[in-house]
N, C-alpha and C positions, 0 to 999 in steps of 0.2 A: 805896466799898463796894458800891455799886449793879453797876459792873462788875465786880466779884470773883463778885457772887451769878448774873451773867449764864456770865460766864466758866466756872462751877461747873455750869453746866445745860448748856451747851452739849457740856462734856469729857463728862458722863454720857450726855447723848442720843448725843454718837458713841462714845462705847465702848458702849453698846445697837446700835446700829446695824451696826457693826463685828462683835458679837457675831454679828449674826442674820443677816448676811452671808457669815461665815466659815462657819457651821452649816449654812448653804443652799448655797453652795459644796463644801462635806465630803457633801452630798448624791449628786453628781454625780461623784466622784472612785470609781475602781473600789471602792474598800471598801465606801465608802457605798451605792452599786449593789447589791455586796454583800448588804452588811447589809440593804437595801431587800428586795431579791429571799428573802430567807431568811426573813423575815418575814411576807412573802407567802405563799412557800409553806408554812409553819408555819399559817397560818391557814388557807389552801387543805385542806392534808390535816387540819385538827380540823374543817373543815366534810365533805369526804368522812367521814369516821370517824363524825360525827353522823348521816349520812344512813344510813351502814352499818346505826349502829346503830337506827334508828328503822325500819328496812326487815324487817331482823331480827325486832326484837319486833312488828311487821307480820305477818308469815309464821307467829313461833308462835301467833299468836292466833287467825289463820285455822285453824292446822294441830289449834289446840285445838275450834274450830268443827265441824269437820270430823269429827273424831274423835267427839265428842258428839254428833252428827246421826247420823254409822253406827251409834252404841251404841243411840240412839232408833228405831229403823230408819226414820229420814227423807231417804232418800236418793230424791234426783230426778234427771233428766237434765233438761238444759234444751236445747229443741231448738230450733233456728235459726230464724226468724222469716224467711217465705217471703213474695220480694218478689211486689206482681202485677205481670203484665208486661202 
């Protein structure tokens, strides 16, 4: 009995092992590359797209700054800071 419950561990640990060898393998075959590569860039461009969009609402918020400063008539130049030589 003792060897039947050995034998029964052993078949599972390699069909585990088998499993996670075949998936690691399928990694590396063009599909998987593939697949790999398309994934990436899917997350690539929803990080661009986030940047976009945080850039964007960046700019109207200045552009609303701005606007409400001309309405105030708080409009300055700021002029360049003159090194000594």
């Amino acid at each position: 009995m003792r060897r039947l419950l050995w034998l029964g561990v052993g078949l599972a640990v390699g069909a585990l092992v088998v499993r996670k060898l075949t998936r690691k393998a399928n990694e590396f075959t063009p599909s998987g590359i593939a697949t790999s590569l398309s994934q990436s860039a899917g997350g690539l461009v929803e990080s661009v797209r986030s940047f976009v969009d945080d850039v964007r609402e960046g700019m109207t918020e200045r552009e609303q700054q701005i606007h409400q400063a001309f309405e105030d008539g708080n409009l300055y130049e700021e002029e360049p800071e003159e090194e000594n030589r």
